[in-house]
Each structure stands twice: as structure tokens, then as C-alpha cells.
C-alpha positions as CSV (number, residue, x, y, z in Angstrom):
1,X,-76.4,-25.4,7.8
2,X,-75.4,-22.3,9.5
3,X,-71.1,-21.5,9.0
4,X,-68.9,-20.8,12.4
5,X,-68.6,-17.7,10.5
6,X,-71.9,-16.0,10.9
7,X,-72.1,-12.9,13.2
8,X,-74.9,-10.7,14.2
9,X,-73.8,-7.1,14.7
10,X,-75.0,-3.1,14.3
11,X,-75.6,-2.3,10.5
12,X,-73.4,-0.1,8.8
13,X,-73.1,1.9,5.6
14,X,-71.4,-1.0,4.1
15,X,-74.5,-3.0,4.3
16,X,-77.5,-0.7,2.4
17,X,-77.6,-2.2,-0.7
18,X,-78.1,-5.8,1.3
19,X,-80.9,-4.1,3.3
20,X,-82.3,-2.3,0.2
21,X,-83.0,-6.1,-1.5
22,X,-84.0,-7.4,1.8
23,X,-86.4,-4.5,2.4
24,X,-88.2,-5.3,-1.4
25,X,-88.2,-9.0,-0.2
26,X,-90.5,-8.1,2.8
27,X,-92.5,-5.3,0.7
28,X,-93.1,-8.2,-1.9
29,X,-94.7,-10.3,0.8
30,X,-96.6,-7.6,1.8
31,X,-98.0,-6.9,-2.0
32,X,-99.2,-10.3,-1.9
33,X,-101.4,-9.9,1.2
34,X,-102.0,-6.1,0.9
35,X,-101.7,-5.1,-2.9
36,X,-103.9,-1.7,-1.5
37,X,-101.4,-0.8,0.8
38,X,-98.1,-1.9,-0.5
39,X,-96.5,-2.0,-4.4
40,X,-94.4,-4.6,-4.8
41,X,-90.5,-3.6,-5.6
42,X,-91.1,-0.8,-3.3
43,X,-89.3,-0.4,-0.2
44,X,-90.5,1.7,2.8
45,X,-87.2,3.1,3.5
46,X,-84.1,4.6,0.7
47,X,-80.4,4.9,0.9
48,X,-80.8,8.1,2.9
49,X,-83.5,7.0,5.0
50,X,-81.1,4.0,6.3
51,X,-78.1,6.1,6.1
52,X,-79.8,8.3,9.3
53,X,-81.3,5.1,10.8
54,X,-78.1,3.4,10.8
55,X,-76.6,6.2,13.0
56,X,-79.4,6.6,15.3
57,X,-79.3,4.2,18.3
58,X,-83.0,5.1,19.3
59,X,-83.1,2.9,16.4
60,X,-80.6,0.2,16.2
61,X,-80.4,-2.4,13.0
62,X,-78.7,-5.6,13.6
63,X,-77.8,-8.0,10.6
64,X,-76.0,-11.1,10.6
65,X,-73.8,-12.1,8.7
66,X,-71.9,-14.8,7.1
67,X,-69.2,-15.1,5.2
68,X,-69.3,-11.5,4.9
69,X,-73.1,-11.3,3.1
70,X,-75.9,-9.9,4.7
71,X,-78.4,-12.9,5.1
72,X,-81.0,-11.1,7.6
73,X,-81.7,-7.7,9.1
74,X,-84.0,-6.6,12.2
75,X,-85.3,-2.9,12.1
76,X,-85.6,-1.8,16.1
77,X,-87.2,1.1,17.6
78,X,-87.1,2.0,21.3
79,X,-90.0,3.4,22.9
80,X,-90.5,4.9,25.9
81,X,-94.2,4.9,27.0
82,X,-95.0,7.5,29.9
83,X,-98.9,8.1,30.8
84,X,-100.9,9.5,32.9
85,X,-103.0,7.0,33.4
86,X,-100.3,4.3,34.2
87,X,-97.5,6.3,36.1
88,X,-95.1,3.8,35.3
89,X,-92.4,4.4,32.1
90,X,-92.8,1.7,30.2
91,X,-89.3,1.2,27.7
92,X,-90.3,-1.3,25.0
93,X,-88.4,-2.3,22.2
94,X,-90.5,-2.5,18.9
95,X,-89.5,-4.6,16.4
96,X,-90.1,-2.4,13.4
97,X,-88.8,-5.5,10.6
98,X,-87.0,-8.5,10.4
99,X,-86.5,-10.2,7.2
100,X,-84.2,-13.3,5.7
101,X,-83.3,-13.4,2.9
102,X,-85.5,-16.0,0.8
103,X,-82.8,-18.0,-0.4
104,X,-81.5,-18.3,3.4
105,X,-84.6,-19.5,4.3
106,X,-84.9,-22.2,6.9
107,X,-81.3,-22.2,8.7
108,X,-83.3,-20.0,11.9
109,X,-80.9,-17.1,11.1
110,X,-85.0,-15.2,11.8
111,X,-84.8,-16.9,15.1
112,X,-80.8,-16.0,16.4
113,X,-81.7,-12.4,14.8
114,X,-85.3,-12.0,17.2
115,X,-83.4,-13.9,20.1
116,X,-80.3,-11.4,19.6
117,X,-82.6,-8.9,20.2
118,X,-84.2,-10.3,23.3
119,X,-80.8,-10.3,24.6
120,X,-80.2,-6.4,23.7
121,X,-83.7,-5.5,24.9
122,X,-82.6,-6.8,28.6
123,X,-79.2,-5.3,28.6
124,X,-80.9,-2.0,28.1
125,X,-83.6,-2.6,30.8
126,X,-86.7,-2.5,28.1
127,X,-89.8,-3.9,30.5
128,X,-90.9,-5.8,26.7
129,X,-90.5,-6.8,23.1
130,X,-93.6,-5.6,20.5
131,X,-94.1,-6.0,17.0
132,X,-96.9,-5.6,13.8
133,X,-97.6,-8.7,12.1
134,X,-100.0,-8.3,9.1
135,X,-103.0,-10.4,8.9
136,X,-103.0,-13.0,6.3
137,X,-99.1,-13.1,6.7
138,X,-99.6,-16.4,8.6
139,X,-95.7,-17.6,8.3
140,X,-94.3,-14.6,10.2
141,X,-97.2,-15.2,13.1
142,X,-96.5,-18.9,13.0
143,X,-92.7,-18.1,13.6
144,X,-92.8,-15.2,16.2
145,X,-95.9,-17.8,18.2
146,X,-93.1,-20.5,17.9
147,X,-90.6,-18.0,19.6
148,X,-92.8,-16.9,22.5
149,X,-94.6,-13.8,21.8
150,X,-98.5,-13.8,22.6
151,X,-100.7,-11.4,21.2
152,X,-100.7,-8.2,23.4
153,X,-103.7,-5.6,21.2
154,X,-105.6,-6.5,17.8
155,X,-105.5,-3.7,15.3
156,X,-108.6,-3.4,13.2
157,X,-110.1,-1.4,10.2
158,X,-112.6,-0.4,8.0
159,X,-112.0,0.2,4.3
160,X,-113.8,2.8,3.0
């Protein structure tokens, strides 16, 4: 059960080392599906990398938190598609991660963090919401299905 004390707010300094375990949490899921692509106990961004992110509100983190622990993050980017094909500036916000932790599992802190960002996306007139799912990472499609999201592109390969 989810305390009166959780919050959901911008990511600070403070919280690296919570996003550093969270970040090998997700790259371990991803070593499972992707072991070609991905090492496990990796994480795609360091101390310094979040550091700059952090501070950058083309790319705003949120966490939430409770009780003063770091339970859940969500990586945004916004994007601002212009092209000459369609003359109309599309501003999307791209869901670059969102992870809970594994032992917080369950208690939809996922699903307040993704609908948090709804709510951000629309105070700052973004036309949509986008995000990557890997295939084969069926619980994370199964979840962002369950919140709404429809598939907009399918991105394939070939391995050489």
C-alpha cells in the first residue's frame, strides 16, 4: 500500500545513486531479452551523465518518492518535430525510461509516475506522449496497453 507520504517531483542531485540502481534494474531486464545489445550491471547513463540531465529541462526526470526513498524514476525528453512534409510543429514528449524499483513492484507507483507525466506533457502544450518498448519485454507493453497508449510505428531489424 502506497503511504500519504509519497511525492512525485523533479530529480535532483540528491537522488543519483537511487537512479544509478534503478537504471541497472532496467539494464538487467534488458540483458535478459537483449544479452547482444545490453550487459547486465551496466547502466546507459553515469553520475555525470545525470548530473547534466538533471539540470536540463529539455529533459526533465521526475521520481517519486516516499518516505524520503526514491522508489521510481521517468527519464523525459521533449521533441519538437518540424518537417517539410507536414508543416505543422509537432511537440511530443518522449518517454526515454521509467523504471520501479523491483521490490516496489505492484503498488502502481509505474502508473502515478506515466500519468504524472500525462499531466506535465499538457501543461506544456506537447500534441503527444511516445515511448520504445523492447520486444520480448512483454510486462512493460502489457502495462503502457493497460494505460492507453496504442502502437504509433514498429521498429524492425536485421542482424547481421
Amino acid at each position: 500500500m502506497v503511504i500519504d507520504m509519497d511525492i512525485i517531483r523533479r530529480a535532483e542531485e540528491k537522488d543519483i545513486d537511487s537512479c544509478i540502481n534503478l537504471l541497472k534494474q532496467v539494464c538487467s531486464v534488458h540483458a535478459k531479452i537483449r544479452p547482444d545489445l545490453f550487459k547486465d550491471g551496466m547502466t546507459k547513463y553515469d553520475s555525470n551523465d545525470l548530473k547534466g540531465i538533471f539540470k536540463n529541462d529539455d529533459r526533465p526526470v521526475f521520481v517519486f518518492e516516499s518516505d524520503k526513498k526514491v522508489l521510481g524514476y521517468i527519464f523525459c525528453e521533449i521533441i519538437i518535430y518540424n518537417s517539410i512534409v507536414n508543416p505543422k510543429c509537432i511537440k511530443t514528449l518522449y518517454i526515454d525510461d521509467l523504471c520501479v524499483d523491483e521490490n516496489s513492484r505492484g503498488k502502481h507507483i509505474g502508473k502515478k509516475l506515466y500519468e504524472y507525466v500525462l499531466e506535465y506533457a499538457k501543461s506544456i502544450n506537447c500534441y503527444n506522449v511516445t515511448l520504445n518498448v523492447w520486444e520480448g519485454n512483454d510486462n512493460a507493453r502489457k502495462f503502457y496497453e493497460a494505460c492507453g497508449m496504442s502502437v504509433q510505428k514498429t521498429y524492425m531489424e536485421k542482424i547481421l
